[in-house]
N, C-alpha and C positions, 0 to 999 in steps of 0.2 A: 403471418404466424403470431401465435398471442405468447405473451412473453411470462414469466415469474417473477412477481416482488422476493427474492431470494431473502430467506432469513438474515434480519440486522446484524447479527453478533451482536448484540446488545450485553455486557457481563457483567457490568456494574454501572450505579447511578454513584458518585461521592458528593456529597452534598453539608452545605455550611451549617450551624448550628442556629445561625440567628437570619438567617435572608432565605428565601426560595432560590438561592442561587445552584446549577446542577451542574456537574459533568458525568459525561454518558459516555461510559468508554463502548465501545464497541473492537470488537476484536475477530480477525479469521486466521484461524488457525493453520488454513491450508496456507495462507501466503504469509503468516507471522505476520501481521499486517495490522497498527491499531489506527485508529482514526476516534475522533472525538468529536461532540456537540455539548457546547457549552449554550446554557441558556440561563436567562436572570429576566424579572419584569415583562415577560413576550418577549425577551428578544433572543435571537440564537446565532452561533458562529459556527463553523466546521472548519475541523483543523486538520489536515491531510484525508479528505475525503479519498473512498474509492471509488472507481468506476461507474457500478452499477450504483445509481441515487434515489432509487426509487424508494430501499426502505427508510432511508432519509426523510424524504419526503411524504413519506406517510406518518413518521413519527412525528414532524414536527405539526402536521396538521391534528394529530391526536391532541398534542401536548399545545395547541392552540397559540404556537409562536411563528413570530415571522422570521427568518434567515434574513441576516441583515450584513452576511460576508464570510469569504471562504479565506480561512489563512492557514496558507502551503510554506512547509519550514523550507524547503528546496523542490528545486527536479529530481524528480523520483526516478529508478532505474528499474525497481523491483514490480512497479505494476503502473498502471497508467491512473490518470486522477480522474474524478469526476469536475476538475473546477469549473471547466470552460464549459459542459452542460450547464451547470447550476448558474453559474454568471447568466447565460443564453435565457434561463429560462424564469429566473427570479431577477433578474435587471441588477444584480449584488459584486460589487467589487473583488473580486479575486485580489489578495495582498502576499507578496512575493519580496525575497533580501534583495543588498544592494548588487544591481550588476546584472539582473534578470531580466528587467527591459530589453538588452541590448540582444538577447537570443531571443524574446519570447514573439511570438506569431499573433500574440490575440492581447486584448487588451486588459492590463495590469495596474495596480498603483503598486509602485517601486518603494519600498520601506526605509528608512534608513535607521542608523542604529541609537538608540532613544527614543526612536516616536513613539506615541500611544494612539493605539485601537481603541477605542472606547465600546464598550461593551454595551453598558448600560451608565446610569446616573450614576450608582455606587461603582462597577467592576469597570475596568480598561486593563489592556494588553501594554506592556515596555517589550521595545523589539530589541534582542540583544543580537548582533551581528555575532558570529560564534563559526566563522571559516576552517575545513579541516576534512571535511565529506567532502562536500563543493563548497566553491569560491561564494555563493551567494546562500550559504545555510544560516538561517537564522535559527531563534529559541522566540516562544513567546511567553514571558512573566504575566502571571494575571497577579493583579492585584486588587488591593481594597483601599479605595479613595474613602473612605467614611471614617477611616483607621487609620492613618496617615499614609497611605500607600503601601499596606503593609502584604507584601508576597505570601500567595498562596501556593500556586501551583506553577509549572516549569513546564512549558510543553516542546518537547528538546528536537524530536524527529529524529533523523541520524547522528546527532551530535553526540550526546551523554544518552546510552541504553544503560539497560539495568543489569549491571555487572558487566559491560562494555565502554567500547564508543564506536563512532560508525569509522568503515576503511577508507584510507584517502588514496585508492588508487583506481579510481574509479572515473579522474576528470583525466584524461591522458590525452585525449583525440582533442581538449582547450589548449592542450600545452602545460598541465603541467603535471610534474614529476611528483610522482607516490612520499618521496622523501621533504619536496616542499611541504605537500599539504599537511603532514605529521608534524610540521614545526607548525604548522598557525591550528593545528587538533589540539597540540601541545597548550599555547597561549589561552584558548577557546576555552577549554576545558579549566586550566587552573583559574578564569575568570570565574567558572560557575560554581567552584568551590568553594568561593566568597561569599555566597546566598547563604541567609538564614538555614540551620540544618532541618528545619522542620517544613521546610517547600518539598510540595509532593516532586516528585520527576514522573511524567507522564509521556514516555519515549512514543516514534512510530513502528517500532519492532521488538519482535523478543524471541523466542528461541525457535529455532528453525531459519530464519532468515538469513539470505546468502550478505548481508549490506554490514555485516558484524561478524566477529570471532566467541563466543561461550557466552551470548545473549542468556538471559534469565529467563522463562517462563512465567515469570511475578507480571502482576499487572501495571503495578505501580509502586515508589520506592519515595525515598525521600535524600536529600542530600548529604543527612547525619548518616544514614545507611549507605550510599553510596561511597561515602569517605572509608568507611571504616571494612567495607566489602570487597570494591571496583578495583580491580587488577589496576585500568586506565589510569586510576585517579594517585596512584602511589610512589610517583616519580617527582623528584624535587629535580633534576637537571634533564634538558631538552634533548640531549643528544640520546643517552639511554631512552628516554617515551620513545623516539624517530625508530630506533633499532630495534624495542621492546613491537612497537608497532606495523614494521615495515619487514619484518625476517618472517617467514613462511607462510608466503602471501597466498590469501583463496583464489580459487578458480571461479572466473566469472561467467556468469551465464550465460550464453551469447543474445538473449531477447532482452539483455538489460541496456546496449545504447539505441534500438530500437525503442525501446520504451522513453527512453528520456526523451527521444526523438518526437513522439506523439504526445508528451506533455511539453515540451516548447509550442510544439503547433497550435495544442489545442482540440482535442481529440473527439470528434464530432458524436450525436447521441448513441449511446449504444445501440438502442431499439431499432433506428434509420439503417444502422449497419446490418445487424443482425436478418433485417427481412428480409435479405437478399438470398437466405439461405432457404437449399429447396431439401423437402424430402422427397424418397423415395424408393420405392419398392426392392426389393432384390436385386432383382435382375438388373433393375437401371439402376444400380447402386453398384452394379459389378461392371456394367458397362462405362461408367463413367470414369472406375479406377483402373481400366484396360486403355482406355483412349485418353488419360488425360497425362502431361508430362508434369514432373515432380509431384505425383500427386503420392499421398502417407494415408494412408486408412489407420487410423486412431481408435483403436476400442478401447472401452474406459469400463470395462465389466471388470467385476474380483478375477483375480489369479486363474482363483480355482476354473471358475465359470468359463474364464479366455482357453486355459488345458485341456478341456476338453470338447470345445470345438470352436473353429477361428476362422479366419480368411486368413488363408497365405500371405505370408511377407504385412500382415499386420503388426502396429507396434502394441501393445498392450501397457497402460496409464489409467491405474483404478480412480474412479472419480473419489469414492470411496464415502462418507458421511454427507448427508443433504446439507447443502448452501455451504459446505467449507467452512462453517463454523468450529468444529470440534476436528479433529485426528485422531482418528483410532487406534488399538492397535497394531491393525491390518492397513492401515490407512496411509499413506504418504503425502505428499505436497503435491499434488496433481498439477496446478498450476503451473508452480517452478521447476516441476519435471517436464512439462510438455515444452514449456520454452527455454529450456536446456536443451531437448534431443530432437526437436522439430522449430526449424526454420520460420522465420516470417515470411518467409517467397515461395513454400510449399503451399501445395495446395490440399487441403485436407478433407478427406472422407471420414464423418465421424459416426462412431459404432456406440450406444450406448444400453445402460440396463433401462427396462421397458420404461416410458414417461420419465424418464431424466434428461431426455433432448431436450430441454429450455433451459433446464438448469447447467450442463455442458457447456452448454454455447454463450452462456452468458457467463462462466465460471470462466473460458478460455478471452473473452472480452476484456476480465479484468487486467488484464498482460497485454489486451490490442491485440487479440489472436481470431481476430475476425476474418480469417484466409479459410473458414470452412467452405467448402463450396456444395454440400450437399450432406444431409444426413440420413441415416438409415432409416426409412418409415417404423415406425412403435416400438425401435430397439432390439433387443436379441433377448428372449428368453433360454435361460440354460437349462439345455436339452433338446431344444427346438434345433431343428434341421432351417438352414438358410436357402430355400430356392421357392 
């Protein structure tokens, strides 16, 4: 099966006034989900990579750099990473906070809090240990060694979002308790408030995202703004943040400690996974959801399209805009809806609108939702009768 370089979300370059230095945010809206490449002199970094790396990887060969290291603020709950591809297949250190080692499957270098990444000659990373999401969330500072090490930008992940911070009830099944991790969110947080106000914040999430409470939609923000905005940021005693933080807790996904799960491991190529998926006609497309046990037929057609004609006991989950780049307004979180209401140990029959079956299966990848076991051959056009 031949696969889709899925559109990058590429939404913005910000760029220094006196260096070729870049940051490339790239953003999907269906998963609220940013990830970044930073590049300066040929050289590049990816910082909370997704899944699928392939527009990655085309962009850097555009842009004629070489990736020289993937740094992941934490274990991710909300989608699975691309690190452990890219390490695999560009020979590049994956860079993880303290205390990551001791769970991770695949091979890491372990940060602790002060080192520097070096970027380049002029730019290097300060790793600020910043605990409160999980035990091992860091922030990366880039700075300017030419300038006296003078902070540019903040790349926070779960930490510090833009009009948030990330939830700390999230590490439970480590041992620990929602109300600990909000005392060292607390600490974390009023460290970062100490930066220069004019350091961009370049979080891994923004609104929509289950990993935050009243996330912003902004791309990126700055510390002077976040001071004077962030609900999080307005607390001088710890006990109020802990309560302000920790009383009317969200509802968690249930594919989000699966998903930590397969970024501990290491989550092997997408592509490898994916071929194992077969199409098929009608009929053996009906036979196979008669005879198979927990199996979920998944159409991913509009509303409208699914109303007026379906397969019985079908769930209906609009894919909705190509590559999950944008959300419409008909459009939902396809993603984080499918892995809310369908299991990772189902077995799924997926229905899709005509020539969208590569990008489906690659969109449910991004979550580790490679339990497709067979897709509908050319999809279902609406109006067309199924036999």
């Amino acid at each position: 099966m031949l696969f889709l370089v899925l559109q990058s979300g590429l939404k913005e370059v910000l760029r220094e006034p006196d260096s070729d230095l870049q940051c490339r945010i790239y953003y999907l809206e269906c998963l609220a989900h940013a990830s970044y490449m930073v590049l300066h002199d040929g050289k590049a970094v990816l910082v909370d990579p997704r899944r699928d790396v392939e527009a990655y990887v085309k962009e850097l060969e555009e842009l004629g750099a070489s990736l020289i290291g993937v740094l992941e603020t934490h274990f991710h709950a909300d989608f699975v990473s691309g690190h452990y591809e890219l390490h695999k297949r560009f020979n590049v250190p994956v860079y993880f906070g303290p205390g990551a080692g001791e769970r991770a499957k695949f091979p890491l270098v372990e940060l602790k809090d002060g080192t520097e990444v070096a970027l380049s000659l002029r730019y290097s990373f300060t790793v600020l240990h910043t605990p409160g999401h999980t035990p091992e969330s860091i922030c990366y500072l880039l700075v300017d060694k030419e300038r006296d090490s003078t902070p540019l930008k903040l790349f926070t992940g779960d930490t510090l979002f833009i009009g948030s911070c990330g939830r700390p009830d999230l590490v439970g099944s480590l041992g620990h308790t929602a109300e600990g991790m909000a005392q060292l969110m607390f600490d974390s947080l009023n460290r970062l408030k100490g930066l220069p106000g004019n350091v961009q914040v370049l979080p891994a999430h923004g609104a929509g995202s289950p990993c935050g409470k009243n996330l912003s939609s902004k791309l990126h923000s700055t510390i002077a703004e976040e001071l004077d905005t962030n609900a999080a940021l307005q607390f001088e005693k710890k006990d109020e943040f802990v309560t302000f933080l920790t009383s009317d807790p969200q509802d968690t996904p249930q594919y989000f400690l699966y998903d930590v799960t397969k970024n501990v491991e290491g989550a092997p190529e997408l592509s490898e996974e994916l071929s194992k998926v077969v199409k098929l006609q009608p009929l053996d497309f009906m036979k196979e959801a008669v005879q198979s046990d927990n199996f979920v037929i998944l159409d991913t057609r509009k509303a409208i399209d699914f109303s007026q004609s379906y397969i019985p006991k079908a769930l209906n989950v609009p894919i909705g805009s190509e590559g999950g780049v944008v959300v419409g307004p008909e459009d939902g979180n396809f993603s984080i809806w499918v892995g809310t209401m369908v299991s990772q140990n189902d077995r799924i029959g997926l229905v899709t609108p005509p020539g969208r079956e590569e990008e489906a299966l690659e969109r449910l990848g991004r979550i580790g939702y490679t339990n497709v076991v067979c897709v509908l051959q050319g999809g279902w056009r609406s109006g067309d009768r199924l036999d």
